[in-house]
Structures are given as structure tokens and as C-alpha cells.
C-alpha positions as CSV (number, residue, x, y, z in Angstrom):
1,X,40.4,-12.1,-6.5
2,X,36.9,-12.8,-7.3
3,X,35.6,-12.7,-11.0
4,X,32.3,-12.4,-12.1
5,X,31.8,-15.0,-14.6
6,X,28.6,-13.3,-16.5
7,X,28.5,-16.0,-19.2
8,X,27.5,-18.9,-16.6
9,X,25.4,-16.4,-14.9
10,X,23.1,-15.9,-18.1
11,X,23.3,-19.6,-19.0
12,X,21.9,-20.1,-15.6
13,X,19.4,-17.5,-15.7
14,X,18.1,-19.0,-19.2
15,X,17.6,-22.3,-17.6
16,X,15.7,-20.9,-15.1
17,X,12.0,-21.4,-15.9
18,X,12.9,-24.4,-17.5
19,X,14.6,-25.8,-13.8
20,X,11.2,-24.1,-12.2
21,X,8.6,-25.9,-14.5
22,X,10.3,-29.1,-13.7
23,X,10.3,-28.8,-10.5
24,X,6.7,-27.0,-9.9
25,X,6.1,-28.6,-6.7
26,X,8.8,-27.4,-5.2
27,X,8.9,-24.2,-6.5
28,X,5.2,-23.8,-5.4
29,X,5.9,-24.6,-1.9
30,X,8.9,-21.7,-2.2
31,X,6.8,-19.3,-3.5
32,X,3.9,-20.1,-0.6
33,X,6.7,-19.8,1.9
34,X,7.6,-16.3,0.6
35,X,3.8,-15.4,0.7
36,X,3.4,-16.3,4.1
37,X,7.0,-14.8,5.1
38,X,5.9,-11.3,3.2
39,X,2.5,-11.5,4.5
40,X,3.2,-12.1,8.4
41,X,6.0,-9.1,7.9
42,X,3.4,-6.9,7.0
43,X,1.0,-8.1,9.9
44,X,3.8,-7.8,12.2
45,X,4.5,-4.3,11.1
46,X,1.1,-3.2,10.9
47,X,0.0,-4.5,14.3
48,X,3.5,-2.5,16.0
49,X,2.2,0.4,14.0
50,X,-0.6,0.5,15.6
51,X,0.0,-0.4,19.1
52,X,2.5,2.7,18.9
53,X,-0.1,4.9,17.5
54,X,-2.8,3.9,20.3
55,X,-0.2,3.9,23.3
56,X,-0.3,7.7,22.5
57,X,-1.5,10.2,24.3
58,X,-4.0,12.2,22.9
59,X,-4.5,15.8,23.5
60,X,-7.8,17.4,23.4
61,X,-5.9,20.1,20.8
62,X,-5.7,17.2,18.5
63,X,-9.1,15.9,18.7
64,X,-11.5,15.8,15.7
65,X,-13.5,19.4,16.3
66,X,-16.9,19.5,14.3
67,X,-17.9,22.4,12.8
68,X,-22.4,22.7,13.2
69,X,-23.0,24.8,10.1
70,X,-21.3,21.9,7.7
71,X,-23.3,19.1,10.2
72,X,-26.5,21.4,9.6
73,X,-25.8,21.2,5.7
74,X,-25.0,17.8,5.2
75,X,-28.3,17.7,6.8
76,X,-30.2,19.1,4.8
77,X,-28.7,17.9,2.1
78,X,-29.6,14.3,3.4
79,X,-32.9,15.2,4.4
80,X,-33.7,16.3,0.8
81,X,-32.3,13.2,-1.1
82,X,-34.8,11.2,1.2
83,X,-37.3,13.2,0.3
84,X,-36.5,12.8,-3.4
85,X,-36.3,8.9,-2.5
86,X,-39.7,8.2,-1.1
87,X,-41.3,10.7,-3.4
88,X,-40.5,7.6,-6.3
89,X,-42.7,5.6,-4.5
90,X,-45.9,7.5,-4.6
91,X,-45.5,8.8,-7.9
92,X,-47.8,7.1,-10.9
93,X,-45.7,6.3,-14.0
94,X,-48.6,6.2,-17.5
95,X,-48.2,2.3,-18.3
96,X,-46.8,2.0,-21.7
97,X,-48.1,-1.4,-22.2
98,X,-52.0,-0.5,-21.4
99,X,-54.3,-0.1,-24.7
100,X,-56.3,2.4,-24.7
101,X,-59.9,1.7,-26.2
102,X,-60.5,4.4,-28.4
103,X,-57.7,2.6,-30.4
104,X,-59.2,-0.7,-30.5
105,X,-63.1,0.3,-31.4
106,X,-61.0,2.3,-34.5
């Protein structure tokens, strides 16, 4: 029968980042190879996700209907933050900086 022996199993575990830090250069390349491993999973995935989700048909039920009286508000709404953008431009600011001569003859 098989024992677990949980006494070497913590020794072991303890010794671990000391067995990594000695051995960084391997332990780097490890690590890359799990990056690359993870990361090309997920690509892989991600790419068959969406090759399924394109080779779909779509119905016209589904498609994207706009409604015009939120288009015609967002609009307007957009048309008066312009406004309010390009009214900066044209409006004269007192400069805080200019001295006035009636204080300097004083």
C-alpha cells in the first residue's frame, strides 16, 4: 500500500526556494516555458472561440436594431458639448498678470 510520507514532503517543500534560487537559470527557463504553454492555450482557445462564433449564422431577428429617438439625443447631446468646446476658444479671460495704470501713477 502506498503511504504518504508528509514529513519528507514538507522537508522538500521548505527546500524549495532555496533549490530554485540556486538554480535560477533553470527555473527561469521553466517558468518561460509555462508562459508560453499558458499563453498559446489561451490563443488557441480564443481563436476556436471565435471561428465558432463567426461560422454562425446570423438571423436578421438577432441583429443590432437602432432605436432614432436615442441616435437623435445622443445627438444633441454631442452637438452641444461641441458647442460648449469651441465657445472656450473665443472667450476672453481678464489677464491676471496685466497692471493696470491707475495703480502704478498711485
Amino acid at each position: 500500500m502506498l503511504k504518504i510520507k508528509f514529513k519528507k514532503i514538507k522537508k522538500s517543500l521548505k527546500n524549495l526556494p532555496r533549490t530554485l534560487a540556486k538554480e535560477s537559470f533553470l527555473t527561469f527557463l521553466g517558468l518561460l516555458f509555462v508562459v508560453l504553454f499558458l499563453g498559446l492555450a489561451v490563443f488557441y482557445y480564443s481563436y476556436i472561440f471565435l471561428t465558432e462564433v463567426s461560422d454562425e449564422t446570423i438571423e436578421e431577428e438577432k441583429l443590432l436594431k437602432l432605436d432614432t429617438e436615442s441616435q437623435q439625443k445622443v445627438l444633441k447631446e454631442w452637438q452641444k458639448r461641441n458647442e460648449n468646446f469651441y465657445t472656450t476658444d473665443f472667450k476672453e479671460y481678464p489677464d491676471p498678470f496685466k497692471v493696470d495704470q491707475r495703480d502704478v501713477l498711485r
